[in-house]
N, C-alpha and C positions, 0 to 999 in steps of 0.2 A: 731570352736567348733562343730558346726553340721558335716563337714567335717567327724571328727573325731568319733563322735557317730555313723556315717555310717561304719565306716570301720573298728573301735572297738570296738563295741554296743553288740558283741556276736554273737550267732547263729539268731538271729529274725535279730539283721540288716543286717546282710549277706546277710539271706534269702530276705531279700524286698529290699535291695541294687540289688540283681543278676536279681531280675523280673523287676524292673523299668531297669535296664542295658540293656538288653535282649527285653522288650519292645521298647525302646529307637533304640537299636542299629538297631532292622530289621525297622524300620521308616527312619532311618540315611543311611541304606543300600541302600534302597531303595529312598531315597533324593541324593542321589551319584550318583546311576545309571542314574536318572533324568536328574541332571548335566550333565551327557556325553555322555546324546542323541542329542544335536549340534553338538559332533565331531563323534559320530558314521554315522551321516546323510551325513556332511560334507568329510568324511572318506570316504564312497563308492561312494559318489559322484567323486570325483578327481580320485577313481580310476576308476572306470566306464568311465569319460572322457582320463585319460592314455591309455587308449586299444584300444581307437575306430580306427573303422579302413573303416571308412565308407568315400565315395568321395561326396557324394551329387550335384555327375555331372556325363552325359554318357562323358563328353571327355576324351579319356584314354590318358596319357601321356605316353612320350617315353621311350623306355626299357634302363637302363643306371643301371653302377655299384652297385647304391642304390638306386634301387628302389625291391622294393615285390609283388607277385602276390597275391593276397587273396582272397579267397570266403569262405562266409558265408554260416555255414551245420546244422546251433542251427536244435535243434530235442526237443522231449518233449519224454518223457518215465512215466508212470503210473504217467502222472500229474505233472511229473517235468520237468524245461526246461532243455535243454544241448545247452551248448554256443559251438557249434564249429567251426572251423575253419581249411581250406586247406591252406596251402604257400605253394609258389613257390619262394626262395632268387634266385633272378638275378644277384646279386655279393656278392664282399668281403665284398661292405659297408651295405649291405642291412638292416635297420631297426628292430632290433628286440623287440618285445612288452614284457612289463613288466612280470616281474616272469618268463623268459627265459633268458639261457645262449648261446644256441646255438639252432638251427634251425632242427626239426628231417628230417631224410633221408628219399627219399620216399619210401612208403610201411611203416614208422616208427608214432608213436604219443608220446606227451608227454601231460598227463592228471593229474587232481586235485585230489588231496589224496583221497576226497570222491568220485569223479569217480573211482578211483583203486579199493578201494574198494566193491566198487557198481559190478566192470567188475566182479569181483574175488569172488563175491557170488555166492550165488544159484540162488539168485534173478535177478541176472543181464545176465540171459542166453540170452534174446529176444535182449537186449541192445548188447550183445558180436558180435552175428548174424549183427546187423547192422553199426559196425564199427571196418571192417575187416583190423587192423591196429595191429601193434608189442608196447605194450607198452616197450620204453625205458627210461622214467624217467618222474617227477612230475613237475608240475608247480611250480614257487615259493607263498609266500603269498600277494608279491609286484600284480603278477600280476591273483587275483581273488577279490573278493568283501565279499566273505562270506567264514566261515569255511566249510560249508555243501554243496557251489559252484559246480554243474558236470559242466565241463569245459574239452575242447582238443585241442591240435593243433596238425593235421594232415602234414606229408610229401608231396608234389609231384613232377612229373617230366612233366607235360605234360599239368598242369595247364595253360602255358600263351599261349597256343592256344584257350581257351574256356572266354576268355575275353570278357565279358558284362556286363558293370558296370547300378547299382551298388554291383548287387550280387557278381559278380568276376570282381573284378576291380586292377590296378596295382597304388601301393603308394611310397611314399618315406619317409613317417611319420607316428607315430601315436598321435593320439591326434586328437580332435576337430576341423577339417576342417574353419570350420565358426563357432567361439562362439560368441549368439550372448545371450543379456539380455533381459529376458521376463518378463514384468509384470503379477504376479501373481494375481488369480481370489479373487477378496475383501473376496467373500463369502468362498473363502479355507484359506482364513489365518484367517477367522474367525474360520473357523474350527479349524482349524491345535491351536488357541489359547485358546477355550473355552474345547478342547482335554488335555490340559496340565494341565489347571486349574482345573480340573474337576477330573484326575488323582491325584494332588499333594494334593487336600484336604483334603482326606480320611487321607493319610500319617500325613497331620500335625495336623489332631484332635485326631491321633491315639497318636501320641507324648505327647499332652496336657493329655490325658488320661493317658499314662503309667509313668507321672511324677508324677503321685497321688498315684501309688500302693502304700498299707499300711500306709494310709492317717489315718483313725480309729486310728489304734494302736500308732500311730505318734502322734496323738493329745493328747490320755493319758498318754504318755510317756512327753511331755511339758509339763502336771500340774506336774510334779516333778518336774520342774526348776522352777516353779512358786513358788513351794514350799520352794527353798533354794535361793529365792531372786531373779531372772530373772523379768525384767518387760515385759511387753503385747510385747516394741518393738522390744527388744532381743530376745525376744522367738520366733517370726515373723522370723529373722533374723535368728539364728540357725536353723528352719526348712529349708528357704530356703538354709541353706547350705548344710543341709541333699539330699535335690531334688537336689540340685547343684553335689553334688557327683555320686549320682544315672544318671544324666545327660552326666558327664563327663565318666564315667566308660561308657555311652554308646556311648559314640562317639569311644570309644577304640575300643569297640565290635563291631559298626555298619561298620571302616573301616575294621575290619577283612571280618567282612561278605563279606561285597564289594570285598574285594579282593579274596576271596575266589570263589563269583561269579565267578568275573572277568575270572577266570581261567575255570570255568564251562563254561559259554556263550562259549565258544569256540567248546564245545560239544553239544552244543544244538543249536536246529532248533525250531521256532516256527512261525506256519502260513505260512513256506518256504520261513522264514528270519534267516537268521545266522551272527555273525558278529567273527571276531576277537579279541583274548585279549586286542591285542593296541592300538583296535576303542575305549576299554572304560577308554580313558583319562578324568574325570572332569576338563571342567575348571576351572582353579585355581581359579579365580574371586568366582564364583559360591560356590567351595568346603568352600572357606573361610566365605562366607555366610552360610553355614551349619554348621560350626564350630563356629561360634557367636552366629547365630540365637539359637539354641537348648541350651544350656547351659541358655540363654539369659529367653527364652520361659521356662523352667522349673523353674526359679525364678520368673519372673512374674505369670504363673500360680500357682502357692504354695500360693504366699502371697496372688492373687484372691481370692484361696480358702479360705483361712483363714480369710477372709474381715468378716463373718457373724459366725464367732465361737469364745466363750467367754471362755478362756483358764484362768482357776483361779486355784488358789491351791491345791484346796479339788478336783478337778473334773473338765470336760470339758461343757460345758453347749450346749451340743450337744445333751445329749439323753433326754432333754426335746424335746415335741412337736415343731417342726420349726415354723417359720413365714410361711405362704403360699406366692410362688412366685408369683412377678410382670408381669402382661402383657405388660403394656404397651411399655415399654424400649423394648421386647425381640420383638414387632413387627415394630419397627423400624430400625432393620438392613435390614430383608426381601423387604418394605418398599422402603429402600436406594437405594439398590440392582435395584429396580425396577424404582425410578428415576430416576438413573447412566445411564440404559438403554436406555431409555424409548424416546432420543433426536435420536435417530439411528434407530427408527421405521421407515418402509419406504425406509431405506437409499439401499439396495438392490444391484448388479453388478454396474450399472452404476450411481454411486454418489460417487467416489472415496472409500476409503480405511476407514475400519473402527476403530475407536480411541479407542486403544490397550489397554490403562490405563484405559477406563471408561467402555471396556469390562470385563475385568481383574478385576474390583472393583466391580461393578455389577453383575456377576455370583459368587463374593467370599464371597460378603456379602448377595446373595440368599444363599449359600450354609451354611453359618457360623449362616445365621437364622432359619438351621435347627437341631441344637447343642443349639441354645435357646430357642428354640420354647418346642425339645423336652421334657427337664424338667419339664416346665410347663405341660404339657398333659400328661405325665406319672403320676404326682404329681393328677391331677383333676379328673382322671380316675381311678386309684388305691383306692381314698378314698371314691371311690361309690360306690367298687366292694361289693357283700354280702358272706354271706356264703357255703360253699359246704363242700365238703369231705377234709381229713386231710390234703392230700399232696396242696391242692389250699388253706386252710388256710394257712397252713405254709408259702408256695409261696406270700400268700395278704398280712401277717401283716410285714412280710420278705419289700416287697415293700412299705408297709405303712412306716413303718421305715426309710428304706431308698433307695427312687426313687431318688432320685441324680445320685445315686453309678451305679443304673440300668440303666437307661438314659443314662450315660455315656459310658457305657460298647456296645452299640448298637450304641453311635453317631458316629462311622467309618462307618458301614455300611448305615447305613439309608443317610447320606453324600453322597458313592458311590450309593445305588439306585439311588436320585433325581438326579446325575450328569449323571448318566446311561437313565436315562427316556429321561431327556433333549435331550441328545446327540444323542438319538434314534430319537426321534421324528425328528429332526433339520434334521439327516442325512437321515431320510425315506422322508422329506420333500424336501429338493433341490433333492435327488436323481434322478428324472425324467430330469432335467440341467445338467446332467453327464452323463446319460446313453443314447444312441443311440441306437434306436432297428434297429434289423438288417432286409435290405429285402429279404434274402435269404431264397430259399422255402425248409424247412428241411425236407418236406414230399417227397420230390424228389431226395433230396441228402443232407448227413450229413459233407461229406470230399469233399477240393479241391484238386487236385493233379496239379503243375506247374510245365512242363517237360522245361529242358535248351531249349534255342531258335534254338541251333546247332542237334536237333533231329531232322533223318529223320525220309520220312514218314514210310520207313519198320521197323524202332525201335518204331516208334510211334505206331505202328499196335501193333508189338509186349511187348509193358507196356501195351495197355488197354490189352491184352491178361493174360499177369501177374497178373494183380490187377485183372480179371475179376475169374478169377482161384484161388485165395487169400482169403482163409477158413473167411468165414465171409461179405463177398461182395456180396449183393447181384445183386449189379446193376451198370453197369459204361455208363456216358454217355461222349464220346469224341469229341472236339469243337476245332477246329485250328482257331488263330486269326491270322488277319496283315493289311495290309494298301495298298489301289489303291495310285496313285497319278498321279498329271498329269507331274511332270518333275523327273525327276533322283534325282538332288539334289535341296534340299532347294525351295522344292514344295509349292505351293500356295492352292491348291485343293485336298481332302482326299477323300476315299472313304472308310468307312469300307469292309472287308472281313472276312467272316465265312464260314471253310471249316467243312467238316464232310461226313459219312455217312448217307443216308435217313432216319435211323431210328431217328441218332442223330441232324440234320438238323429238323426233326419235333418237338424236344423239344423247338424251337425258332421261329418256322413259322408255321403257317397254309398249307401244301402240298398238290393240289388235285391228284399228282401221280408225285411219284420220282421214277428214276432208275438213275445207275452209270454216270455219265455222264452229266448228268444235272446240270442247271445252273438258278439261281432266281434273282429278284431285288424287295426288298420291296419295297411296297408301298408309305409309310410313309416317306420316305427317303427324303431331300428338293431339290427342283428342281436344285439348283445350283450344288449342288453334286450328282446327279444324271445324269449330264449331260456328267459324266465321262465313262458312260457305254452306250453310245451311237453305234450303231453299228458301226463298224469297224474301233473305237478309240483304240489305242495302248497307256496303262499304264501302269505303274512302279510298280512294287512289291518292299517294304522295300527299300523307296528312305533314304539317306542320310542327314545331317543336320549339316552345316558347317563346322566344324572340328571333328567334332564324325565320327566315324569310319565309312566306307563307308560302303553300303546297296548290296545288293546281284544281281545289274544289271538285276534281270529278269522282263523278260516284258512278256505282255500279251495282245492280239489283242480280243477286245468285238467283240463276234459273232452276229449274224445277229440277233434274238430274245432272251433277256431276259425276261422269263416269269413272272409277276406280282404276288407275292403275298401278303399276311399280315401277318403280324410279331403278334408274341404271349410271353409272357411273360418267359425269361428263368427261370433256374433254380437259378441264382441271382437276381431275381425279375426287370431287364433288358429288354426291348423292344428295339431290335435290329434294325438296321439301315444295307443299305447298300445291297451288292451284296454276295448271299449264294451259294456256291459250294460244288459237291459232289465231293470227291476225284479224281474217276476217271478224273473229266474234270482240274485237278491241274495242270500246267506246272512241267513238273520234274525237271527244273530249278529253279522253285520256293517254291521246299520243304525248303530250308532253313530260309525261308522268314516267314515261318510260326513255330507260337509260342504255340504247345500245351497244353488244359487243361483238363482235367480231371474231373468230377465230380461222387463221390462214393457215392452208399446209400447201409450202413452197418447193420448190424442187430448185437447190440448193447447187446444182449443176450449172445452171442459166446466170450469165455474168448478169453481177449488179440485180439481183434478184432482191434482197433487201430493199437495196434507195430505191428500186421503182415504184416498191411499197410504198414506204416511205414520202415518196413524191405525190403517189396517189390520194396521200393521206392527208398531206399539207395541199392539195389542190380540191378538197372536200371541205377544209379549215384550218388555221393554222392550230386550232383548240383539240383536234384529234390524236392521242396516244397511242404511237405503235411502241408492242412491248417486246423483245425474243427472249424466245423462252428457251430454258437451256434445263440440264438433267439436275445443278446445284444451284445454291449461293451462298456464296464465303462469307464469313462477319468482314465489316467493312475495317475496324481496327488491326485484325488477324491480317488482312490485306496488304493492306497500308506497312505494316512490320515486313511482311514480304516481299514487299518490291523495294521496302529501303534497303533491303540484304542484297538483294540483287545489285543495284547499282552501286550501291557501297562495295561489293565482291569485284563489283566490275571494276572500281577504281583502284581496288587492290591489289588486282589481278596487273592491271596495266604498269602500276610502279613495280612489285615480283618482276615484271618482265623486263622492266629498264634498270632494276639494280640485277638483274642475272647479268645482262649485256655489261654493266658498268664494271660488276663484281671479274665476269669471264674477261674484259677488254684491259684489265688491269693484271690481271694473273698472265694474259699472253705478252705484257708488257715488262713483266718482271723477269720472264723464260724468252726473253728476243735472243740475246746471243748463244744461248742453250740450241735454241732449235733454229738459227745460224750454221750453229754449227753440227748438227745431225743435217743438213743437205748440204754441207760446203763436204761428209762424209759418205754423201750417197743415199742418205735415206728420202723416200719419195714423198712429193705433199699428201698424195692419198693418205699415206699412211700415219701423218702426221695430224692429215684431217681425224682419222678414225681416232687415233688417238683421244685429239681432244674429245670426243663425240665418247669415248669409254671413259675418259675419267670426269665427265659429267653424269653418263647414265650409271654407273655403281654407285655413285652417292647419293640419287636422285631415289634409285631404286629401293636404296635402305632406308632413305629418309620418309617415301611413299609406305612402306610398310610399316615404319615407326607410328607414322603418323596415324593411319588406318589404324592401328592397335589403340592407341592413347585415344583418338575422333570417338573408338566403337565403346570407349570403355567409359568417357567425358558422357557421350551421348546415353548410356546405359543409367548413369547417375542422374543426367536430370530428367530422363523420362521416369523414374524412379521417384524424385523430386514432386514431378506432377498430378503423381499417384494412375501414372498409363502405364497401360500393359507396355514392356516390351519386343520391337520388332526390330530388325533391321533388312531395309530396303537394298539388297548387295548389288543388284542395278545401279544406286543410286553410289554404294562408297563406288564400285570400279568406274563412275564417270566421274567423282571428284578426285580422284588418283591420276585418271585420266585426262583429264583438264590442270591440272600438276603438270604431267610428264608435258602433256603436250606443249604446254608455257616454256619448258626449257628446251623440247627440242625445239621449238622456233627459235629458243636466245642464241643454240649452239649454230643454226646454220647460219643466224646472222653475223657470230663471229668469225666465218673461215672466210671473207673477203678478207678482212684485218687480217686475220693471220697468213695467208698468202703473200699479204705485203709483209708481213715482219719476217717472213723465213728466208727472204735476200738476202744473198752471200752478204752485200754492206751490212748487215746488221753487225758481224762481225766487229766494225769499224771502233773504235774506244778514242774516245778524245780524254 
């Protein structure tokens, strides 16, 4: 029967059937997508491992029918990577990587839809410049990781003369060389689970909230059944089939949504993550749990609600004065929450893994104490409040009435702040355990540039020439690296060597007078390896090591005096070892032997100062690595957890903002002929505006302070958990309080069009 009054009730249940629908369904959408971020994870993972094409050994194996030459060309363009890659097939059989059918010619590439498109802009002019290749056809979807992927495989012909693994290395597979299993860090899968939970509860209090629209009008619609004979527990029972409808109708809607996503993600990029339509499969397990649970959860909360309303025949005994609510009960979830925890204090990296279920209970029932909490403190604060101007009375007695309705309408958001505090603080606090600061001196140089090891020295002259001539550079300094040794192969004794010229030799040593020709031995150096450069000892340049590919046979006779100096800190924050040479005194036998690098300091002002780099780099070879150097670098897992919070927050943010709108657009629906009839008596819209605009900010306000208390207090227990000092970052709560408020005053301006239309004298009108 309630069924029924929902979907033949006329225009009122229509109307509060489609809002509870519509509320319902973006929480359902939004619980789907949740679902099928295991297989989105799991999805680029497998394919990420399908492609590799990495040897994680210098020994190269033999050239044979199926085997492939490949080096790796990834580049970065205004902030994005580009995965590329050179082949060379060596036969008929040769290997080819996922999302390929055949192999491009050389001089040919075949690139990812969003590279195509990227080449074929305006935008993509600097990028065209440095990958002077023919596009002949696309990758497939098997073999990229994301929709928005820049991705290339380039042709060649002359690749398996430049083999040096592992950058250009020859394979006869792809796939994961050595897969091996790694235990994952306690404190990230604390993350990775206190991220989920923290995420999904906004959603399901938002559900609990949308299975209430047109709760009022529902209540005085059951004193008519009161009236033709229904008792107390039928009429319980017909509501909840009313919510049951409202429920189901959203399950229909929230998989449209979902699919309708589905089909978007493919378009979208957020944070420089993109996935495919067919990474977002829900697990079935999971979907079926959404399809119970919510039907489930809108009958139990109905009949909740109704636990404290006296539905009699004349009238509902609701718009008497309430009870005032109970403290006690509502600070015993908080409470719980806090004991669940509370045995994992301490427990930190090394105390094993932390128990998933009494994480999982303990931040759910922090967070679910703050949807009981809020009630009460909206209720205790409202009835202090005194008097002011018209639109803040209307706003106070509005809430005197009914702070329930207000309370509720706020408990998504104020949920999302304290889960957002928490998760801030936790992640500002290990952050220092993930990050490595880097010793690289940025005042010296910003870029490294790694020329192939097969550069001689007249090309090597001529790149630092290049890059030094390269709009934006203003400074190169070049540094050849390699190795003394004392036998040919499978030497026992090393020596470093640093080649360079005088100028560039002083960025690593103290020199009281260099000219060409000249020849150093640090100081520092330990005697046992030092004993390599004894005069008129003959060693080996780039000796050999067992089966890896032999070393370049050139030797080198120590002249009669190596002059002493002291080594000084380079430009990687390196104190150098070993034996320093000025070019001039280089065997020209032993240009090969040597490996150079580069270091650029750029001026950062100068558009597109990077890819000209970069252009310069791939126009010397495509086998050239430019690398920017930055002050840190984050663990890649730590990362990864942080950008899913992000765009997870970001999805969460965006339903908060359309169940505010749904939540406020159903409240100004339920008060039409109310504030009808406040201008059919003279009262102004401004002031009706303000109104609404106060009895959203006193709720919002108490709820932003709730939150922040419960966020600093959740956050204080797991940085406690991880065994980290506690901080908290108060920049960081007032922008997630801030980013709160802000979500609602956008919901509220976007309801005062509606309500300008609802406050026409026709509102009045009663059929």
């Amino acid at each position: 029967m309630g069924v029924r009054f929902a979907v033949t009730g006329g225009r009122e249940s229509w109307i509060r059937v489609t809002l509870t629908a519509v509320g319902v369904g973006l929480g359902v959408a939004l619980l789907l997508l949740t679902t099928a971020v295991p297989n989105i994870l799991v999805a680029r993972h497998d394919r990420e491992e399908a492609r590799l094409d990495y040897t994680y050994t210098r020994t190269t194996m033999p050239r044979a029918d199926d085997t492939l030459v490949v080096a790796d060309t990834d580049t970065t363009y205004h902030g994005k990577d580009v995965r590329g890659r050179i082949v060379q097939p060596e036969g008929a059989r040769a290997p080819l990587p996922p999302g390929l059918t055949a192999y491009p010619a050389a001089g040919d590439m075949l690139v990812s839809p969003a590279l195509k498109d990227l080449l074929a802009s305006d935008g993509g002019k600097l990028l065209r410049e440095r990958l002077p290749y023919r596009v002949t056809g696309t990758i497939g979807e098997s073999g990229l990781i994301g929709s928005h992927e820049l991705a290339y495989y380039a042709g060649s012909a002359d690749l398996a003369a430049r083999i040096s693994p592992p950058e250009v290395a020859r394979i006869d597979r792809f796939g994961d060389p050595a897969p091996t299993t790694e235990r994952t860090d306690p404190v990230l899968l604390l993350l990775a689970l206190v991220v989920f939970v923290v995420l999904l509860m906004p959603v399901a209090v938002f559900i609990a909230t949308a299975v209430r629209f047109g709760g009022e009008r529902r209540d005085r619609r059951l004193a008519a059944l009161r009236l033709v004979g229904s008792d107390s527990a039928m009429t319980r029972r017909i509501a909840a089939g009313e919510a049951l409808a409202g429920a189901l109708a959203g399950l229909v809607l929230g998989t449209g949504f979902f699919l309708i996503g589905r089909q978007l993600a493919g378009r979208a990029e957020v944070l420089g993550i993109s996935v495919f339509p067919s990474y977002l499969n829900p697990s079935p397990l999971l979907a079926l749990l959404v399809a119970v649970a919510v039907p489930a959860a809108a009958v139990l909360v109905t009949l909740f609600a109704l636990r404290g309303v006296v539905i009699e025949p004349l009238g509902v005994v609701r718009t008497a004065r309430p009870a005032r609510r109970r403290l006690w009960w509502r600070l015993l979830l908080p409470l719980g929450g806090l004991a669940l925890l509370y045995p994992m204090v301490g427990k930190g990296h090394a105390n094993g893994d932390f128990n998933q279920y009494l994480v999982t209970g303990g931040v759910v029932l922090l967070l679910v104490g703050v949807t009981a909490l809020l009630p009460w403190v909206v209720e205790s604060v409202v009835a202090r409040l005194g008097s002011g101007g018209v639109a803040w009375q209307l706003a106070v007695r509005r809430l005197q009435l009914s702070s329930g309705t207000a309370a509720r309408m706020v408990n998504g958001i104020a949920v999302a702040v304290a889960g957002a505090i928490a998760l801030q603080m936790l992640f500002a606090g290990v952050e220092h355990e993930y990050t490595k600061e880097s010793a690289n001196d940025l005042t010296r140089a910003q870029l490294q540039v790694d020329l192939h090891r097969d550069t001689t020295r007249a090309s090597s002259v001529a790149a630092t020439a290049k890059f030094d001539a390269t709009r934006g550079v203003s400074r190169v300094i070049s540094l050849g690296g390699g190795t003394l040794a004392d036998r040919r192969t499978d030497p026992e004794n090393f020596l470093p060597l640093t080649v360079g010229s005088c100028v560039d030799l002083r960025e690593v040593a103290k020199l009281p007078s260099c000219h060409d020709g000249d020849m150093f031995l640090i100081r520092d150096t330990p005697p046992g390896d030092a004993r390599l450069a004894s005069p008129g000892r003959t060693v080996y340049l780039d000796p050999s090591y067992g089966d890896d590919q032999p070393g370049s046979d050139a030797t080198w006779t120590v002249p009669g005096t190596l002059r002493r100096v002291t080594a000084a800190e380079d430009p990687t924050g390196w104190q150098r070892q070993g034996v320093l040479m000025t070019r001039g005194a280089l065997p020209r036998a032993a240009e090969g032997a040597i490996v150079e690098t580069l270091y650029l300091s750029v001026d950062r002002s100068v558009p597109d100062t990077l890819e000209r780099v970069r252009n310069t780099a791939a126009g010397i070879s495509p086998l050239v690595s430019v690398s920017t150097w930055t002050s840190s670098t984050e663990d890649v897992k730590f990362t990864s957890i942080r950008t899913g919070l992000f765009v997870g927050a970001a999805c969460v943010l965006a339903l908060i903002g359309a169940s505010l709108l749904v939540s406020q657009l159903e409240q100004l629906r339920e008060r039409r002929k109310l504030l009808s009839s406040l201008v059919a008596f003279g009262t102004r819209r401004r002031t009706l505006g303000l109104s609404v605009l106060w009895q959203t900010a006193v709720p919002i306000a108490l709820g932003l302070l709730l939150a922040s208390a419960v966020g600093l207090a959740l956050g204080t227990v797991l940085l406690k958990m991880t065994a980290t000092a506690v901080t908290v970052d108060w920049a960081s709560v007032a922008a997630m309080a801030g980013i709160g408020a802000g979500v609602v005053l956008v919901v509220t301006l976007l309801s005062l069009p509606p309500l300008l239309r609802l406050v026409r004298p026709d509102g009045l009108r009663t059929e």
